[in-house]
C-alpha positions in Angstrom: 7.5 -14.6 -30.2 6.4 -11.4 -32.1 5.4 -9.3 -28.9 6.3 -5.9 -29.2 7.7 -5.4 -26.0 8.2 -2.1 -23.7 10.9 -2.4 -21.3 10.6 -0.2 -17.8 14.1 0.0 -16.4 14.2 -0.5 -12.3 16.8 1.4 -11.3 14.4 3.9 -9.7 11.0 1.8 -8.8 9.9 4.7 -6.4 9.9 7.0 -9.2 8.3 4.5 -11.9 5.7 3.7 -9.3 4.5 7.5 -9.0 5.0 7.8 -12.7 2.5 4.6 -13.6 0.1 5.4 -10.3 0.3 9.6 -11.2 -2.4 9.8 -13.3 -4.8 7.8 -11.3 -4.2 9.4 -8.7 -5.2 12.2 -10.0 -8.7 11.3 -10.4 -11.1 14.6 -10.1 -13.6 13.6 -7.3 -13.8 13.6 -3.6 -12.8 11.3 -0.9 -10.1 9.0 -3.2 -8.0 7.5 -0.6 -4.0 7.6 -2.1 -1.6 4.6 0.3 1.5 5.4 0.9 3.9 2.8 1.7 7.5 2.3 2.2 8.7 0.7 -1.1 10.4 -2.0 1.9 7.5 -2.8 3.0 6.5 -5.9 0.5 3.9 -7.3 2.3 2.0 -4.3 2.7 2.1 -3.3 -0.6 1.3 -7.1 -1.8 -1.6 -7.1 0.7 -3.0 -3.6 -1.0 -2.4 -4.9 -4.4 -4.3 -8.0 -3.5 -7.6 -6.1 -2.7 -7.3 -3.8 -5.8 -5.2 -0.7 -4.3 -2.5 -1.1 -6.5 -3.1 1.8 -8.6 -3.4 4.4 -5.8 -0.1 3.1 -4.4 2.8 6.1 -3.7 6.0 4.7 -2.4 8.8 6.5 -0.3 12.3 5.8 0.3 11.6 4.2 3.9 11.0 7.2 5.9 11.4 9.7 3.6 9.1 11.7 0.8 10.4 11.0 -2.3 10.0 14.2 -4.8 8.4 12.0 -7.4 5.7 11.6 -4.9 5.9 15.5 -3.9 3.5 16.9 -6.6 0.9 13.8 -6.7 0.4 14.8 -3.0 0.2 18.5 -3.8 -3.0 18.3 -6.0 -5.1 16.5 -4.0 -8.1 17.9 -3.1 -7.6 17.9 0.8 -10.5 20.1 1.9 -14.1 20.3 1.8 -16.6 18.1 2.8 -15.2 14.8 1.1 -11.6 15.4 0.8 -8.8 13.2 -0.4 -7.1 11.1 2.6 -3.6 9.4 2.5 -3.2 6.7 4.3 -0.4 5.7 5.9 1.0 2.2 6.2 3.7 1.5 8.4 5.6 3.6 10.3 7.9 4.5 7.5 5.5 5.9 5.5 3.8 7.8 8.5 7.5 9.3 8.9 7.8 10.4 5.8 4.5 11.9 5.5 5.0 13.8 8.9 8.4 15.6 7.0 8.3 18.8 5.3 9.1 19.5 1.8 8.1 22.6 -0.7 4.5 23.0 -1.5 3.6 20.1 1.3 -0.3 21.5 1.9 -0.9 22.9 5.6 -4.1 20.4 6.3 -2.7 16.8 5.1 -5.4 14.4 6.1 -3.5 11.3 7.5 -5.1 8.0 8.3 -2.5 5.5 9.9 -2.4 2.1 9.6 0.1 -0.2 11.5 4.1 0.1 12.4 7.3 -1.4 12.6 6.2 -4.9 11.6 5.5 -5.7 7.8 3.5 -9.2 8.4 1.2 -7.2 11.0 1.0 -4.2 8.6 -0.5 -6.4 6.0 -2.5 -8.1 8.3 -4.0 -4.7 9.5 -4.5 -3.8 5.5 -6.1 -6.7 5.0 -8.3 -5.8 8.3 -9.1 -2.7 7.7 -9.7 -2.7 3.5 -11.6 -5.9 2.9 -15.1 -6.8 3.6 -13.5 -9.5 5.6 -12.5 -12.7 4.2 -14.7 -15.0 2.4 -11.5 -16.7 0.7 -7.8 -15.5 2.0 -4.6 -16.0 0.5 -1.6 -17.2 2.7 2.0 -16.6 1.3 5.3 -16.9 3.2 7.6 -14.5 4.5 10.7 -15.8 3.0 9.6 -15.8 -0.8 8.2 -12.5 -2.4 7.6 -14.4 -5.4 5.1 -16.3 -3.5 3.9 -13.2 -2.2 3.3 -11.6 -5.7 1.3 -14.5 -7.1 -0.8 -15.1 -3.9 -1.8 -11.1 -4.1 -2.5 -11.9 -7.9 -4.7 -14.3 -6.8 -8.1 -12.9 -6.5 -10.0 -9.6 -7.0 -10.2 -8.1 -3.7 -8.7 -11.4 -1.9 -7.0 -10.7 1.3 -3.5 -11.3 1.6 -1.5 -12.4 5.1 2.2 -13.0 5.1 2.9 -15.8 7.5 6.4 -16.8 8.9 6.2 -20.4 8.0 8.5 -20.7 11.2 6.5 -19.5 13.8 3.2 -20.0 12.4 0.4 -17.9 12.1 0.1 -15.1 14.2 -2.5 -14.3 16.9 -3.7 -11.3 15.5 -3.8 -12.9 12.1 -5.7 -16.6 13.9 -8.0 -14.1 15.4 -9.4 -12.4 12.8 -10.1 -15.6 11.1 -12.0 -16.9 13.8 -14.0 -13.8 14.4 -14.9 -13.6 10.1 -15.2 -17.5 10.0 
């Protein structure tokens, strides 16, 4: 059709996402928040994308830092009286976080969000990072696809991943009820 086209090859996608999120994430002012998640966990990072996180996004290699991710880490500014926080989603992330690699700063300011369970992780996200739902978007677990264009949505529309087997959750029913 005429578009000139740049192609971005895939064969490392935690490495091209600290590559395209690298220089945001090095924004010069205090209290950024950077989210690391476990390039596994597609919900979660569907359910940040869908509120606008997308950008600040480091992955890891389930739970384990990645050294594309190493050096982004490195220059936050993680003292003072506004510093930088990571937050980690799922318990992968919080793993890899917790490891040791060269240059990892003593402090690291950690905020955790959720566990084992992907659904619940982006239900917490969505919990935690929204102003609380005025319009939510619902995709199934057994199609990212879905996933990607429900989080493409909206600006800063929540996302929850529902089994389409077993229904909505509790925790996810509940906090519908309780913003409704």
């Amino acid at each position: 059709l005429g578009f000139q086209t740049t192609r971005v090859a895939d064969s490392d996608p935690i490495a091209a996402a600290a590559s395209l999120n690298g220089p945001d994430i090095k924004i010069d002012y205090s209290g950024f928040q950077v989210y690391v998640v476990s390039a596994t966990d597609t919900p979660a990072i569907l359910s940040l994308e869908a509120l606008g996180k997308g950008s600040s996004i480091l992955l890891t290699d389930n739970g384990t830092m990645p050294a594309a991710d190493e050096p982004i880490i490195d220059q936050l500014n993680l003292a003072g009286t506004d510093p930088d926080t990571l937050v980690a989603v799922g318990g992968q992330a919080q793993q890899a976080l917790a490891s040791s690699w060269p240059g990892k700063p003593a402090q690291l300011p950690v905020t955790t969000v959720g566990g084992s369970d992907a659904d619940l992780n982006a239900l917490l996200v969505a919990k935690q990072y929204s102003d609380g739902p005025t319009e939510v978007a619902l995709t199934a677990t057994s199609s990212w696809q879905d996933a990607l264009l429900a989080a493409s949505n909206g600006p800063g529309m929540p996302l929850l991943v529902v089994d389409p087997q077993a229904g909505l959750s509790a925790d996810a029913a509940g906090w519908l009820g309780q913003s409704a």
